[in-house]
N, C-alpha and C positions, 0 to 999 in steps of 0.2 A: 774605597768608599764609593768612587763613578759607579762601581761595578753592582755594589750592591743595592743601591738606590734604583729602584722605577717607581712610574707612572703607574696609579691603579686605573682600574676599567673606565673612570668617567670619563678622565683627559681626552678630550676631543667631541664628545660630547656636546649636539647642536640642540640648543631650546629654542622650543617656537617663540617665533617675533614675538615682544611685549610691545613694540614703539607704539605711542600716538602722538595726533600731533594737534594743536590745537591754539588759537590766537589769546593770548595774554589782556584777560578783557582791562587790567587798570595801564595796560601801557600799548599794546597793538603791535608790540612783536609776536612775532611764530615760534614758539617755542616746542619741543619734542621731549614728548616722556618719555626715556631711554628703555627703563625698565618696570615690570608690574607685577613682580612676584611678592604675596603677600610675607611680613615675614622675613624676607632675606634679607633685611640690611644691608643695601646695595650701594657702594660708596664710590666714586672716581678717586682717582689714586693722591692729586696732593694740589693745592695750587701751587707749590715747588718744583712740582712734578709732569714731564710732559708724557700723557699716557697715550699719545695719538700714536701711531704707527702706520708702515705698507703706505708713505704719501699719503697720512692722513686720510685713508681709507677706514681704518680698523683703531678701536679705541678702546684699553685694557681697563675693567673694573674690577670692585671686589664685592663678592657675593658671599652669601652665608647661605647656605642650598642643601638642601638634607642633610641638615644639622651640622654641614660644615662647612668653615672658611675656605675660600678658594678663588682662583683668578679670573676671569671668562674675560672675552675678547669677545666685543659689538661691531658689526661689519656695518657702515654706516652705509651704505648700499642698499644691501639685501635685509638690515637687521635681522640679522640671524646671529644667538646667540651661541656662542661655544665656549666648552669648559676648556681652561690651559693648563691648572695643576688638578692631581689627584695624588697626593704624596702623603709617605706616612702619617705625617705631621699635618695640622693647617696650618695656611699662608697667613700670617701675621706680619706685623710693623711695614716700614721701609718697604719701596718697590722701586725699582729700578731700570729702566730700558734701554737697551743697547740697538738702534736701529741697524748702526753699520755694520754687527753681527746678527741681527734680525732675535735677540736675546733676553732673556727679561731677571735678574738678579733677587733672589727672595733669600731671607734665613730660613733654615729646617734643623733645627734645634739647636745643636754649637758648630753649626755650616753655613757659608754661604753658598748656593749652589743656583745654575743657572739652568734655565728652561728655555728652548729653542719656540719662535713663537709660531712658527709652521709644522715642523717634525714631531712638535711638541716631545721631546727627549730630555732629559736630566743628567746634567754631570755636575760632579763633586769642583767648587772655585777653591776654597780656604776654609781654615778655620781660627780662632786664634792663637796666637802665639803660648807655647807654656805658661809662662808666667800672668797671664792674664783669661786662664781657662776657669777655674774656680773662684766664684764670688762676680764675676764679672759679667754681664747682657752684652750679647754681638747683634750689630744693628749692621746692614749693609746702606750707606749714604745716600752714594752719585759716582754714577760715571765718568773721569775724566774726559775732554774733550778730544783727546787724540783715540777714543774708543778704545783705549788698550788695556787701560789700567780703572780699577775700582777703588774708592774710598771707604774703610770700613771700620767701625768704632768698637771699642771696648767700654762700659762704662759699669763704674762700680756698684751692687748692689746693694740697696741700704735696707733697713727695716721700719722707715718712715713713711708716710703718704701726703701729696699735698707738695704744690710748687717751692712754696718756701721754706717748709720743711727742711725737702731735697735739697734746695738753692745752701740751707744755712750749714747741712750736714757736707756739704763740697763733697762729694763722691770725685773720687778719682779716676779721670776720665783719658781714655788713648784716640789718636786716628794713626790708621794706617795706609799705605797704598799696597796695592797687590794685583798681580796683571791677570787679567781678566780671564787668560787660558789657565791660570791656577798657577800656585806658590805659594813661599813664604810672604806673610806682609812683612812692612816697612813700615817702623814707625814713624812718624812725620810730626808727632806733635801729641806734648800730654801735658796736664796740669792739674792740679789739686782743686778743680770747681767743674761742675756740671757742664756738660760742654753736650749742643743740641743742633739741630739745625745747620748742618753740614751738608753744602752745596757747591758745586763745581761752576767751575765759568765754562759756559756752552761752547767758546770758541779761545780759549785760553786754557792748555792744559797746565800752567806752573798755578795758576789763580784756585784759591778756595775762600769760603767764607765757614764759617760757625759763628754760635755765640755762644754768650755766658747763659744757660738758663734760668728760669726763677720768673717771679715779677718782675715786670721794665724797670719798675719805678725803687727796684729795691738792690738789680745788680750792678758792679764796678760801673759795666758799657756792655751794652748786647751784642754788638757786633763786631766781627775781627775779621781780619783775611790774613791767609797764612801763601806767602809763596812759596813753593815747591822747589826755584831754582836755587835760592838762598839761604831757605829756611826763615825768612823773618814772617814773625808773625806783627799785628800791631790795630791800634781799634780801629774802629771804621765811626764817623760821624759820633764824634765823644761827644756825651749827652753835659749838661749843665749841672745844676742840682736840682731845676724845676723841672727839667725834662725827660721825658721815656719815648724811644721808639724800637721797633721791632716787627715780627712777620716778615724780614727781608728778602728777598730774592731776585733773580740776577737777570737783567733785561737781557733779550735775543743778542746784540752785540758782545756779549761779553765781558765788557767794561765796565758797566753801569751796575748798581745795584739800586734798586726798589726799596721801599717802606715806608708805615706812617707811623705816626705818634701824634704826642701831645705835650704843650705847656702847660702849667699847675695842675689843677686837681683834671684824675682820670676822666672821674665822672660829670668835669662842668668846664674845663679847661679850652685852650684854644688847640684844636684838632687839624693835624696838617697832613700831607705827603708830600714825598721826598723822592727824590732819585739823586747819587751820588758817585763817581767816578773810584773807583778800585783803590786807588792812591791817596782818597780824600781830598780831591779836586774836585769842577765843577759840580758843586752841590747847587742843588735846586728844588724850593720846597714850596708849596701851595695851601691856602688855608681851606680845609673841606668844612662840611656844616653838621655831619654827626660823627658822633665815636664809631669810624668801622670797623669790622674787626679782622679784616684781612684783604688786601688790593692785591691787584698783578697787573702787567702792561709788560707787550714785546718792544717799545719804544716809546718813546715821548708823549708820543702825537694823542695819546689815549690812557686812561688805567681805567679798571672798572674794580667796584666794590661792594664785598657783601652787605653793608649794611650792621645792622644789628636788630635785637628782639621788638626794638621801640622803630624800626626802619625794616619793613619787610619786602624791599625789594633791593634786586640788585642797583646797582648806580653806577653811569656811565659819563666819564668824564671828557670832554676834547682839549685840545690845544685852542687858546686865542688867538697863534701866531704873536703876543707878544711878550710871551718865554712865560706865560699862567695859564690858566685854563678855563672853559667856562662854566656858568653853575649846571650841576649834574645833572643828568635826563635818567627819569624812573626805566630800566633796561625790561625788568623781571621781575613776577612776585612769585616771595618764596615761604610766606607765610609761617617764618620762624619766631615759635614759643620756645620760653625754658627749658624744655626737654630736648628739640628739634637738635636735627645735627648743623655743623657749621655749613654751609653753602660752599662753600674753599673754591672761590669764582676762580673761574682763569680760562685766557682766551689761548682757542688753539692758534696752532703756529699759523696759520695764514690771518688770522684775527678776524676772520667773518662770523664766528659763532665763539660761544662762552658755555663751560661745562661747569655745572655745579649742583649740590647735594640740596635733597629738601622733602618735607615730610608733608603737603598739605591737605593729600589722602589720605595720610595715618601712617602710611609706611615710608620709612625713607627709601628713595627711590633717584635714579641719577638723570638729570635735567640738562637739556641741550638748547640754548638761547641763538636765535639768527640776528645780527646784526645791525640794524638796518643806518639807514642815515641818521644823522646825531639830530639832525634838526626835526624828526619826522619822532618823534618820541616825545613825551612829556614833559614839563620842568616838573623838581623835586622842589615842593615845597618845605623847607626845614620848618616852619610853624604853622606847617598845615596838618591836615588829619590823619596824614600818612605817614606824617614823623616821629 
């Protein structure tokens, strides 16, 4: 398969700069428009997802570029753009980055196969197992933390459409591990219900999470962790009967897991986030003031949020120092309507800037937010005009 597999002529492929830069007139941060091709549908890779690479020099998106999907790499330097895949197939779902192999994990049809993010080269990693080749979608996850091994899903396909649909038809779902120089996977974990959202602990290679997919409000418990060294699997922050949360994902240390939700109803309820200990110890949840619809935070000390259609900017939350937070500071506006894509905020790994998606030229296009001091940023009115 390595053998047969290359790179067509674009891979490598430098486009001239698109950045600009420009100050955020309803908040007075410096914000940087990544990209400016009409048209391409230009997405950062996940707020699950860290697409920074090269010491947060270089930061992986995805492009739709003479009529096809494909990876490019933005040199936050020089911005200068370059093309990383040019393969049979276009790069669809799941992206994956391997720094300490300098590697990037994509599927290419019933493959997962990895692309070097300098050499830019393709080799053949896995595929799935016999029994789970027919009828079945291969999704490549996350990387384990020991850089060695990948997480990689099977999930059954249905002839339905629509969350609940999916959720009600349980599709029968596999993960696997499988070492990242290529093999057989390893099953680790299957079950008779939709199974999404499969992430690694950044400094924990026995630790993962998944959940049940569907509505919050309508599965068993959204969130699980599975260890690796025991095999137990078990929920993570068991909801009530009036409660849903979700969007998880796994703070810098390893331990913690992120997410918000809500009590009673979706749409009027009391709106919280969370952060929770692997084991379902120290949990610790804080009341926000609108329905977000996706946070992230490398630690405590901060999370930031998309907001929603009725909240068009991002939201930036601090520590009180006494174990809550205070009320939000307006970060970014991202002037998201109905149609708009999700913003899927998330701060890079040193937390001085925040990457996130947003249409308020017409094209979706990939957005770079600077940081500034918490206090030097606006309050967020919840029953102001902005809300």
């Amino acid at each position: 398969m390595s053998a047969e597999l290359r790179q067509g002529p674009r891979a490598g492929v430098k486009w001239p700069a698109e950045t600009s830069s420009y100050v955020d007139p309803n908040t007075g941060a410096r914000v940087r428009r990544l990209t400016d091709q009409p048209g391409a549908a230009d997405h950062h890779l996940y707020f699950t997802t860290d697409g920074w690479y090269d010491d947060g020099r270089r930061l992986l998106l995805r492009s739709r570029r003479e009529g096809r999907r494909n990876l490019f790499s933005l040199d936050l330097e020089t911005d200068t753009l370059t093309q990383v895949t040019d393969l049979p197939e276009q790069v669809y779902g799941s992206t994956r980055v391997n720094p300490a192999r300098n590697e990037v994990y994509v599927t290419h049809g019933d493959r997962v196969v990895a692309v070097h993010l300098d050499r830019l080269s393709v080799r053949d990693v896995t595929g799935l197992p016999p029994d789970y080749r027919d009828g079945y979608a291969l999704a490549v996850d996350d990387v384990l933390a020991d850089d060695e091994r990948l997480l990689i899903k099977a999930t059954e396909r249905t002839d339905v459409d629509g969350f609940e649909a999916t959720r009600e038809r349980r599709p029968h779902c596999a993960v696997f591990v499988v070492p990242v120089e290529g093999g057989d996977p390893e099953l680790v974990h299957e079950e008779g219900r939709w199974i999404s959202h499969v992430n690694a602990s950044p400094t924990r290679p026995d630790l993962l999470t998944f959940c049940h997919e569907g509505p919050w409000d309508h599965v068993d418990n959204r969130m699980h962790v599975l260890n690796l060294e025991t095999g137990e699997s078990y929920r993570l922050r068991e909801t009530d009967d009036d409660e849903a949360v979700g969007h998880e994902f796994w703070l810098r240390d390893g331990e913690h897991v992120g997410y918000h939700g809500w009590r009673g109803s979706r749409e009027s309820g009391e709106r919280f986030f969370g952060t929770v200990r692997y084991d379902d110890t120290d949990r610790r949840e804080t009341p926000i003031p609108v329905r977000e619809t996706h946070c992230h935070a490398n630690d405590r000390s901060r999370f930031v949020c998309d907001g929603d259609t009725g909240t068009q900017h991002l939201l930036l939350y601090d520590a009180d120092g006494d174990g809550g937070y205070r009320d939000p500071r307006k970060l970014a506006t991202h002037a998201w309507d109905p149609e708009s894509p999700h913003p899927h905020s998330r701060f890079s790994p040193d937390g001085s800037t925040v990457v996130f998606d947003a249409d308020p030229a017409g094209d979706n296009d990939v957005y770079l937010v600077d940081v500034p001091a918490f206090d030097d940023l606006p309050p967020f009115d919840p029953g102001g005009p902005d809300a």
